[in-house]
N, C-alpha and C positions, 0 to 999 in steps of 0.2 A: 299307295295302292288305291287306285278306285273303289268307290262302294261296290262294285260287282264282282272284284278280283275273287279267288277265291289261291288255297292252299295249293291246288294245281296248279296255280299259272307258277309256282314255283318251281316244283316240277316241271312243265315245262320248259324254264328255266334250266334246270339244272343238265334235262339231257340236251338242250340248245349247245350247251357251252363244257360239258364233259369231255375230255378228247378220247378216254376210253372206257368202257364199260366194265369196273372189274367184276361185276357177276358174274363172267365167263371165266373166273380164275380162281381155280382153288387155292385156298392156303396148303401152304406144302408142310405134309406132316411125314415126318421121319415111320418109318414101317417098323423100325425097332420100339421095340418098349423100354423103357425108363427101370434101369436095375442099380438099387443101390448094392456096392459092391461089399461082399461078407468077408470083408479083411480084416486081420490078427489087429488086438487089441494094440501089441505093441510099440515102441515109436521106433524112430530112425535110429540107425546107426548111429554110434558116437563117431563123432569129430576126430580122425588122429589127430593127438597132438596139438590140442585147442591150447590157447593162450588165455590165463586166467589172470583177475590186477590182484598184487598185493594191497590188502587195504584190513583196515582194523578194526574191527564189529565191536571192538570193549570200549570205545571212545563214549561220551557222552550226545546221547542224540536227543536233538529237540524235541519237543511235549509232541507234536504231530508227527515224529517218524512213525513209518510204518510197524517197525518193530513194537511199536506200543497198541498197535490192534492186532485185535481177531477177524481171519474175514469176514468181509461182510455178508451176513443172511439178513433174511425179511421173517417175522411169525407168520405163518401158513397162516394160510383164511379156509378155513371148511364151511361148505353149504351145506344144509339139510337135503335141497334140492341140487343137484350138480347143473343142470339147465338153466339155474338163476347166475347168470353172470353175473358178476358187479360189472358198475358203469364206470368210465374212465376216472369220474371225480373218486368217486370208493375208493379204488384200486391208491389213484394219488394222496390220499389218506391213509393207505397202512405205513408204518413207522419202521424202518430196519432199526432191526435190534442185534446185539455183538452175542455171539455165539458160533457153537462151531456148525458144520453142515453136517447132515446125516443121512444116510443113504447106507443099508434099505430103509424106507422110511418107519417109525417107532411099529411095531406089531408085526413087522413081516422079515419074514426070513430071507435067504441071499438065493435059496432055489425053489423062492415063490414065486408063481405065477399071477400074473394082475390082468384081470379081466379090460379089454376098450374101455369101460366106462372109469376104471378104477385109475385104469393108466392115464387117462385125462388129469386126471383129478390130482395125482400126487408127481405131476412129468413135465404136464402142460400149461399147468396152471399160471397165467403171468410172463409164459415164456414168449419169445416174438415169433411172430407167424410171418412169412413172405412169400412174396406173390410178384408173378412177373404176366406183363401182358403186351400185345402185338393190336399195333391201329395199322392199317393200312394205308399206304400212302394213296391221295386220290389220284386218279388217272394215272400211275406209277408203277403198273402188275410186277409183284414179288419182292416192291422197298417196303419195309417196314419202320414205323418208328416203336422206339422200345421204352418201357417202365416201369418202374419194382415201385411197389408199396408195401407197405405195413401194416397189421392189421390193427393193430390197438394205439393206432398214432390219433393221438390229441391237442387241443392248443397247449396246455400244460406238459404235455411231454411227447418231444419231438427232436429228433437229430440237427434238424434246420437251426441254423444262427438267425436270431430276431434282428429288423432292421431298426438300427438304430435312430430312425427320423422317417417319418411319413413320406418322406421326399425321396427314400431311397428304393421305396416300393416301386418306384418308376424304371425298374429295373426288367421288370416283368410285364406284361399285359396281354388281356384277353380280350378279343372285341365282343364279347356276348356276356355283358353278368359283369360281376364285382371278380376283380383280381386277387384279393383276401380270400376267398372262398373257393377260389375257381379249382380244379384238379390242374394237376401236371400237365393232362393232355390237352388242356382248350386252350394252352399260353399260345401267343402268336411266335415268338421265335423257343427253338427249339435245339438243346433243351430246354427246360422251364428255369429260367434264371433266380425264379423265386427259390428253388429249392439247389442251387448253386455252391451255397456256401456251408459250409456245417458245423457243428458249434464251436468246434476247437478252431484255432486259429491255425489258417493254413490247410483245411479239410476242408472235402466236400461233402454229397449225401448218397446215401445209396443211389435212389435214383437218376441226379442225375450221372453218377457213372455211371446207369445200366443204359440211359437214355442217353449218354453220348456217342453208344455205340451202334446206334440205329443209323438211319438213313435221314441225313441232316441236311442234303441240296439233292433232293427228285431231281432225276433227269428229264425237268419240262420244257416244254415251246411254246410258249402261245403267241400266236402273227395275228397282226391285224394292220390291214392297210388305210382303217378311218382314221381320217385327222378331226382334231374340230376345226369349227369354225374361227376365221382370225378375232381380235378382239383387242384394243390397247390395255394397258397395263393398269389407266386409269381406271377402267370398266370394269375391269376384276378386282380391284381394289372396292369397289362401291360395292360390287356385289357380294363381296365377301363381307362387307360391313353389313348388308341388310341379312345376309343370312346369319349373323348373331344374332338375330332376332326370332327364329327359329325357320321351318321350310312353310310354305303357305300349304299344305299339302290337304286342305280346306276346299279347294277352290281349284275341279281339275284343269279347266282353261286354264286359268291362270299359273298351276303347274308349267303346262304343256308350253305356253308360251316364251316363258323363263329360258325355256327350255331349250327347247329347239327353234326359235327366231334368234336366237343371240349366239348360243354355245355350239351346238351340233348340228347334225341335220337328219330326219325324222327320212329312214328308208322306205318309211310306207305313208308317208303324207296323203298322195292323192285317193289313195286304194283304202288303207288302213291307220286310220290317226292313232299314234303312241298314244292313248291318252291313259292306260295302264300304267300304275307305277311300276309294275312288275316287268312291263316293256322298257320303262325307260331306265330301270336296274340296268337290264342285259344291253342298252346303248350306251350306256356309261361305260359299262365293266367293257364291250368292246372298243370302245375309244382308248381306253387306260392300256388296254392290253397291245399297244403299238408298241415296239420295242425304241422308238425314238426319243422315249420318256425315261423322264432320271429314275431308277432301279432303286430303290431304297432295300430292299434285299440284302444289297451288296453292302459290304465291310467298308467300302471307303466311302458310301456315300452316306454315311448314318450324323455325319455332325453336320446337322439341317442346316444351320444359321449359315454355311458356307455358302448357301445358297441363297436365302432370302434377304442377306446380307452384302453382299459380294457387291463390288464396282462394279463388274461386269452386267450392263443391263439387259445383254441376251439374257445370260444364264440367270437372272433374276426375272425375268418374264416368263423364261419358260417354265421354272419353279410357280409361279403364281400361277400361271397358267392351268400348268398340272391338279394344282391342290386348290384348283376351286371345279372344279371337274371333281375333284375327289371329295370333297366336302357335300358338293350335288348327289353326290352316290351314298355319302355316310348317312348324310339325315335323310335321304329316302331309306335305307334299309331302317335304319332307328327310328321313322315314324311310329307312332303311337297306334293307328292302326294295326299294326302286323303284330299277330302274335309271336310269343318267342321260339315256340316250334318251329317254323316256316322263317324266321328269321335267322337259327343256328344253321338251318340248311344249307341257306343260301351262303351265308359266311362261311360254313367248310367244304363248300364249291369253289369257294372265288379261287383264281391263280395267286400262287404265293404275290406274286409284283402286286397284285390289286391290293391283299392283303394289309401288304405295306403301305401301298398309300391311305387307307383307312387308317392307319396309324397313326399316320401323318396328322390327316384329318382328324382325327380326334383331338390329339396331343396339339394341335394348335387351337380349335374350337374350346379348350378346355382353357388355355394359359393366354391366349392373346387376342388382345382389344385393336382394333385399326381405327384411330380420329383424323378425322378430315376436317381442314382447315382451309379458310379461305387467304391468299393473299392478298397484296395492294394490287397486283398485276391480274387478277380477277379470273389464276389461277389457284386449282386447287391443290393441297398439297395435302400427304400421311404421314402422319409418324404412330410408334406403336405403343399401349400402355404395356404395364405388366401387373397383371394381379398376382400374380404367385412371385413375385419379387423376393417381398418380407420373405416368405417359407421358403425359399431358397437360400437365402443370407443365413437364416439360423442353421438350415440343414446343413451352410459350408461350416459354420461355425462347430457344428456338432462334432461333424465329418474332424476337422483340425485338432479339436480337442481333444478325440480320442484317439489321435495317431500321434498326441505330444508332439506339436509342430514345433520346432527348434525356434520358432522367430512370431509366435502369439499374436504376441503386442502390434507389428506392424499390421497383421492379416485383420484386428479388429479395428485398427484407426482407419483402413481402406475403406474394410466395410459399414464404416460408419456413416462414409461422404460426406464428410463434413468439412472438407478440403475441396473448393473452389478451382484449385490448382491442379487439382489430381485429375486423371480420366474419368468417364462416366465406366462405375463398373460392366454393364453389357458392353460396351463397347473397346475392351482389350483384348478382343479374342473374339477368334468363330468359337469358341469352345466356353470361353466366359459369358457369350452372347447365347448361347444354346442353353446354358444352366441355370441364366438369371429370369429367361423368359418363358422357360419349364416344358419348351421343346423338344423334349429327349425322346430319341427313337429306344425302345427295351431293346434289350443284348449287352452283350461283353463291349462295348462302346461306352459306355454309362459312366464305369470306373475311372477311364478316361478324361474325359471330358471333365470329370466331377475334381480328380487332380490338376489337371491343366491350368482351372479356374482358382484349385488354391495358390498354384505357383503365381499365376497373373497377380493376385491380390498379395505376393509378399515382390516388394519392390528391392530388397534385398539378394534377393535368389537369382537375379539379374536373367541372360540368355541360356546363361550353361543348361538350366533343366527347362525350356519351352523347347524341347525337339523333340517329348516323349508323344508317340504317336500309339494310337490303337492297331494299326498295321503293324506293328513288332511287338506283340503281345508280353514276351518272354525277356521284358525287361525291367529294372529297378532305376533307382538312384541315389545317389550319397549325398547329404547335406548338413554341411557341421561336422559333427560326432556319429549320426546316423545316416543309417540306410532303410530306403522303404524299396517294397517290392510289389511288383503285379500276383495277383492268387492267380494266375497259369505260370509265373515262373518256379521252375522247381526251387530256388532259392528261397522265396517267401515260402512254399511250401514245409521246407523242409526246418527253415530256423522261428516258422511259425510257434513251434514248443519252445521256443526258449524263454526264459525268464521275463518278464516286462511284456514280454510281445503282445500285441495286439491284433484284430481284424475287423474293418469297417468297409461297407460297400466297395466289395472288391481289391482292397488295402492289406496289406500285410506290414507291420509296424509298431514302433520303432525296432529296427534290428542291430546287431553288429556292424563295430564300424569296421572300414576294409580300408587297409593301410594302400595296398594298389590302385585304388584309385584315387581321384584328386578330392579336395577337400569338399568341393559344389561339381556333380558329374553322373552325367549318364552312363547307364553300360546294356546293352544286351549281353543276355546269357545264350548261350550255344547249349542247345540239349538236345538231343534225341530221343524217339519214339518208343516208348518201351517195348522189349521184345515178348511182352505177355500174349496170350493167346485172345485174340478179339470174340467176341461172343456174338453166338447165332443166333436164329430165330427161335432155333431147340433149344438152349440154354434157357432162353427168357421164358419159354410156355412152360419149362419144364422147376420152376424155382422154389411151387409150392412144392413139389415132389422129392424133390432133390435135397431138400430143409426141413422138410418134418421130423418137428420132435422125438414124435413116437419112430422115426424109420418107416421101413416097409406097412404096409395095413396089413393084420393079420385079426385075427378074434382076441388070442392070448399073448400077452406080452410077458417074459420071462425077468425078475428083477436083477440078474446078470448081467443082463443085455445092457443095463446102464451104469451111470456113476457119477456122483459130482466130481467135477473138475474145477481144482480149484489152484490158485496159485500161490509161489511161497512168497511171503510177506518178511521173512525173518531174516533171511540172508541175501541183503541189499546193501551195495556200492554206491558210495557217495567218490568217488576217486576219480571220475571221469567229469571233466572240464573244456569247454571250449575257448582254445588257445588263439584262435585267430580266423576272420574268412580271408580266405587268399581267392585271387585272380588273378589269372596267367592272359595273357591277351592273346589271341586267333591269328597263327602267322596270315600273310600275304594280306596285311591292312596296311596301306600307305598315308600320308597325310592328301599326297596328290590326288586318290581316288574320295576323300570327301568331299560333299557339297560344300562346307561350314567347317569352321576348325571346332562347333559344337556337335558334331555330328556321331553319334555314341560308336562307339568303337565295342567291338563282339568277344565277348571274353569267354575262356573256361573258368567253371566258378569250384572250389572245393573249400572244405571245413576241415583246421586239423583240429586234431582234439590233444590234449595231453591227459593220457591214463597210466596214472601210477607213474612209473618209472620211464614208459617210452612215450613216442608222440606217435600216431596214428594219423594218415590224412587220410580222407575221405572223399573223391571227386563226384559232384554234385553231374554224374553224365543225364540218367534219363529222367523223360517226361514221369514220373509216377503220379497214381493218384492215390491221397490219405483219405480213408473214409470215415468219416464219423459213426461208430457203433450206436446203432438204437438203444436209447435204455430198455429195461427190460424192468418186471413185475416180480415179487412174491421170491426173487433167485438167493444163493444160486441154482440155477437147476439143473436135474440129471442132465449126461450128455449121453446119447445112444453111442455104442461102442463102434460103428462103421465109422463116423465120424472120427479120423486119424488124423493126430496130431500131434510135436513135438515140440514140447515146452524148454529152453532156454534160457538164461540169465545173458542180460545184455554184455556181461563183462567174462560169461564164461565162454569162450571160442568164438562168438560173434563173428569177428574180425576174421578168421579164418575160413569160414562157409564162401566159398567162389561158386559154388556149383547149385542151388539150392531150386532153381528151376528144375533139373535132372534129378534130383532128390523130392520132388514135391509130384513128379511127374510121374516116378516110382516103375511100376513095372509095366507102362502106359504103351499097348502097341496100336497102330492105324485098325482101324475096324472097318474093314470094304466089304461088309454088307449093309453098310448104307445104301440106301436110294442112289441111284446112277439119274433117273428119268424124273428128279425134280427139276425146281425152276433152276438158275442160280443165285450164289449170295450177290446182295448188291453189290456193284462197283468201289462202293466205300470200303464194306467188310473184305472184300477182298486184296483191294488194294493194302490198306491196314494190316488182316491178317499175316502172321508170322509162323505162322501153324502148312507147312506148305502139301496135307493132306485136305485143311478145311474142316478137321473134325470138330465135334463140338465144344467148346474153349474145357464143361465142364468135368470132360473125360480125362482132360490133361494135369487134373488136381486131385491128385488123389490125397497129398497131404496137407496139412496147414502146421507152421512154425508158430507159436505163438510166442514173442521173444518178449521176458519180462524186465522192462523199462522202470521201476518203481525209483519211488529214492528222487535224488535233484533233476529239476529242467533237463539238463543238459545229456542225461542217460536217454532221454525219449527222443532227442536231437540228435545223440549218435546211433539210436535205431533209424529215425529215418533216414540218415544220412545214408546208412548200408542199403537202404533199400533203393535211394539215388543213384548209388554208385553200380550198382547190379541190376537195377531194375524190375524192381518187384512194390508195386503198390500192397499198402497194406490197411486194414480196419484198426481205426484207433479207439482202441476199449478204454474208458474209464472206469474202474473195478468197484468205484462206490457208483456207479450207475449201471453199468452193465454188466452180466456175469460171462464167465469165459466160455460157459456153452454156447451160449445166446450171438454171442463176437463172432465162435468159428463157422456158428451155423450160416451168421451173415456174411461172413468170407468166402463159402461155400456158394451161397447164391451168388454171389459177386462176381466167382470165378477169381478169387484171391488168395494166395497160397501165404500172406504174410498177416500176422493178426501180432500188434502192438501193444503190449498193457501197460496202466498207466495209474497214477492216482493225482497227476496233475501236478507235481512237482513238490516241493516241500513248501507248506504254510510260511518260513520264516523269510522263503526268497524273495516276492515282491518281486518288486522293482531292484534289487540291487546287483551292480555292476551293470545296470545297462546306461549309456549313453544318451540324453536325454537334453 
């Protein structure tokens, strides 16, 4: 920006290149109001004729069965003051102690009334608070993107799985601010990939379920018919080398000249000289916004090094090309001049495609050095350093380590280089080249790219697993004794619980091995879309409402109206076992119709189990998602009595429940006094929805299951397996960190009718019986 610029010429800016104004559009607010419904305490129906395991409770159980606790409670904290909250540190300093719960609390009776303040105090205290909110898509009237938060989430206690290596944070990115810090909504792809994974293996987080269900591809255009200026490949090379050095942005001539004598061309030269940074933002971002320019947006164009790498020296020029035009753009907006008021603006103006390329530009500014060298022939030649080399190698190394890679030893002699003979490691792969030189575009590509690079580095592994691609997300492979899985396959999700398993940057592993396929072998899984109800703008506004502790706002709260809920710890099945994963192969696959005789063949996936006396399979059909429960403070705590729900034992009728969507649904009719004369729902939520009124997802839940999973691995593996096989995501509670109120209320905002409890398997399993 020139010294004379001011915060307008951003503005400016911003209506220049807006294509629509959504000040002229309201948010579309439902005319009904928000009723929590005053249904019978009672639960569901029993089961005919459930099918219960024989199994034997007088056996001898290990020091950590459950049957040797009491549930767990926390000692209540009382303030003198009720307005002095404690701070999150406090709060993670009180100590559960073993006791039973109580309710009504010590001094009050069962047809006592407790005053707002009181009912805070002995209801709310600790318990999780949720909250749903709506950003607008820009230039997009009536797409939404969506996000739940929490209100007492801290670095110490959070649903989010921590990244095991600095290198994996690269998952995510903000262009404004530190990615560590940033909220959900400044990520550049969306959802927020930071908040992706959840701590259980094989879970994600609230958020981004609530935020996958927003409007994830706007339906934009932006045209522009300016090309720049030609330029060889050599020129762009040198110029990308002096701009390591930072932008002259000192020195507006000499800006300007950079500028437009070389790259572009200045549409007001004779009349009005761009000498504005603020002009020459908006001729960048118009040049970028040609649709002749590689789309980094797009899924198949995310593994860069295909490009800067590639024989083809079109497509290698026009790559340079682009990303030094985009590099022009990134350090003028990131000059030091501009403040970061005027500089977020501008950044959540740009068109998603520009977006991207600032990504680009970043993530290479950040990892890679270009050295010019002179030859005998008195040309000049580039090759590239890497600084971020070293922290790449550890980060594979980490990555390997903790997915138990069957073959170590080979993956560290690779990465040693100390073998003259071997390949240079960037260069076995667009995808080994993208990891080692720390190029990585954030999104669901990362995970990829991040395995691909381990398989290059085990020379063992041979072709059968380089055909795993980001383009068929919903797949795994077998190698040795194991199998690993992608976190979108419902297969990693689902045997995520089991014993040994683990989760690393998008990893699910080591799993079960599967006798169907071959010993080194790819497979996609065949899943479908779960037929749950997709959630609207009105669910998401509506989630503090919908999940308050207290229920309804009233003055007086009645100590009737609640109750701890708690679950039985006593009569827990160890008798259920996982016998085998079977896959069944996808008729009408031929050898003919593959590219490659490596080329992964589409399977159906299922788990049988053996319980008790019979076997049980379980087909692994829909997409679901496992959500990690927030822990929760000070529980367990009351649950308000609207809040319906039906507690089960994983071994008693489970197996039999077909129907549990039309039981969760209850006596759920279409409500058409809705608004007629709103906008509509986006093309995505519609398309998606399975609800073929469109009501709001969280009309259609009126109950929650909570199916008690306690006891071995393998009981929480054949919970989710039902929930695969029928389609119903569910919240995964762990009972010494969350309480069951706290679970359903989160199920409730989620729009989740299935809630999983869990104490994380028995202490003595470890690792045994898995394959390793």
């Amino acid at each position: 920006m020139s010294p004379t610029s001011s915060e307008d010429d951003y503005h400016e800016f911003g209506d220049r290149y807006a294509i629509d104004d959504m000040s002229d559009y309201g948010r579309w607010e439902s005319s009904q109001q928000l009723q929590i419904r005053q249904a019978s305490r009672s639960v569901t129906s029993p089961i005919s004729s459930p099918r219960y395991l024989d199994h034997d409770y007088t056996s001898e159980c290990p020091s950590s069965s459950p049957g040797n606790h009491a549930p767990l409670t926390y000692r209540p904290r009382r303030y003198d003051n009720f307005y002095e909250v404690p701070s999150p540190r406090e709060r993670d300093q009180i100590d559960p102690v073993v006791g039973e719960p109580e309710w009504p609390p010590p001094g009050w009776e069962e047809d006592a009334v407790m005053s707002a303040r009181e009912a805070q105090r002995f209801i709310c205290d600790g318990a999780n608070t949720f909250n749903g909110t709506l950003e607008d898509v820009p230039n997009a009237p009536y797409h939404y993107k969506f996000f739940a938060t929490i209100d007492n989430e801290c670095q110490s206690r959070s649903d989010r799985s921590e990244f095991a290596h600095a290198s994996f944070k690269n998952i995510s990115m903000t262009l404004a601010g530190s990615a560590d810090t940033a909220p959900p909504t400044a990520s550049l792809e969306q959802p927020c990939m930071a908040h992706c994974f959840g701590r259980f293996p094989g879970t994600t987080t609230l958020n981004y379920r609530v935020s996958s269900m927003g409007t994830l591809q706007p339906p934009l255009t932006f045209r522009s018919n300016t090309y720049p200026k030609k330029i060889r490949l050599l020129h762009i090379l040198d110029r990308l080398r002096e701009l390591e050095k930072g932008l002259e942005d000192e020195d507006p001539e000499e800006l300007y000249k950079t500028l437009y004598d070389v790259l572009i061309e200045d549409p007001d030269r004779h009349t009005n000289p761009h000498y504005g940074m603020e002009l020459q933002i908006a001729d960048l971002i118009n040049v970028l916004t040609n649709p002749d320019w590689i789309n980094f947006s797009l899924s198949k164009n995310q593994v860069v090094a295909k490009f800067f790498d590639s024989r083809d020296a079109n497509k290698r020029q026009k790559f340079f090309h682009q990303l030094l035009l985009s590099v022009e753009l990134y350090l003028r907006i990131e000059s030091k001049q501009h403040d970061m008021g005027p500089k977020r603006r501008v950044l959540r103006q740009l068109p998603p495609k520009v977006a991207w390329d600032m990504a680009v530009a970043q993530r290479w500014m950040e990892n890679m050095v270009i050295t010019r060298e002179a030859s005998s022939s008195h040309r000049s030649t580039f090759s590239y350093d890497y600084p971020s080399k070293t922290r790449q190698k550890e980060a594979l190394r980490r990555f390997a380590s903790l997915l138990k890679w069957p073959n170590m030893d080979e993956v560290d002699y690779i990465l040693e280089e100390k073998d003259s003979k071997e390949k240079p490691l960037e260069d076995r792969s667009a995808d080994a080249m993208s990891w080692f030189s720390g190029v990585i575009l954030p999104g669901p590509t990362m995970p990829w790219i991040l395995m691909n690079t381990l398989i290059d580095c085990d020379t063992v592994a041979g072709d059968a697993l380089k055909v795993l691609t980001h383009m068929s997300p919903f797949s795994g492979f077998q190698y040795r004794a194991s199998t690993y899985w992608s976190y979108q396959c419902i297969v990693g999700k689902v045997l995520g619980a089991a014993r040994g398993v683990g989760h690393v940057a998008g990893w699910v592993g080591p799993c079960a091995y599967a006798p169907d396929l071959r010993r080194t072998e790819c497979a996609r899984v065949r899943q479908y879309s779960s037929p749950e109800p997709i959630m609207t703008p009105r669910d998401v506004e509506t989630i503090a409402e919908r999940t308050d502790a207290l229920g309804p706002e009233y003055d007086q709260y009645p100590v009737a109206d609640y109750d701890i809920a708690t679950p039985d710890l006593e009569d827990v099945t160890d008798a259920i076992r996982i016998e085998k994963l079977v896959f069944n192969i996808v008729e009408d696959q031929s050898r003919s119709t593959k590219v490659s005789k490596h080329t992964p063949y589409t399977w159906d996936a299922a788990l049988q189990f053996a319980c008790g006396s019979e076997s049980w399979k379980m087909r692994l059909k829909y997409n679901v998602d496992f959500v990690t429960a927030f822990p929760c403070h000070n529980g367990p705590h009351a649950l308000f009595n609207d809040y319906k729900y039906h507690a089960l034992k994983v071994d008693h009728g489970l197996v039999d429940i077909h129907d549990w969507a039309d039981q969760a649904r209850g006596s759920y009719q279409p409500d058409h006094q809705s608004p007629t004369n709103g906008p509509p729902f986006s093309s995505l939520q519609r398309d998606r929805s399975r609800s073929p009124t469109q009501e709001p997802a969280h009309r259609q839940i009126n109950e929650v299951m909570a199916i008690e999973a306690f006891g071995v691995s393998d009981n929480e593996v054949f919970a989710r397996s039902w929930c695969a096989q029928w389609g119903h995501s569910a919240i995964i509670a762990n009972i010494k960190e969350t309480c069951l109120a706290c679970a359903i209320r989160e199920a409730y905002a989620a729009c989740i009718s299935v809630v999983i409890l869990t104490e994380g398997g028995r202490d003595h399993e470890r690792d045994q019986g898995v394959h390793v």
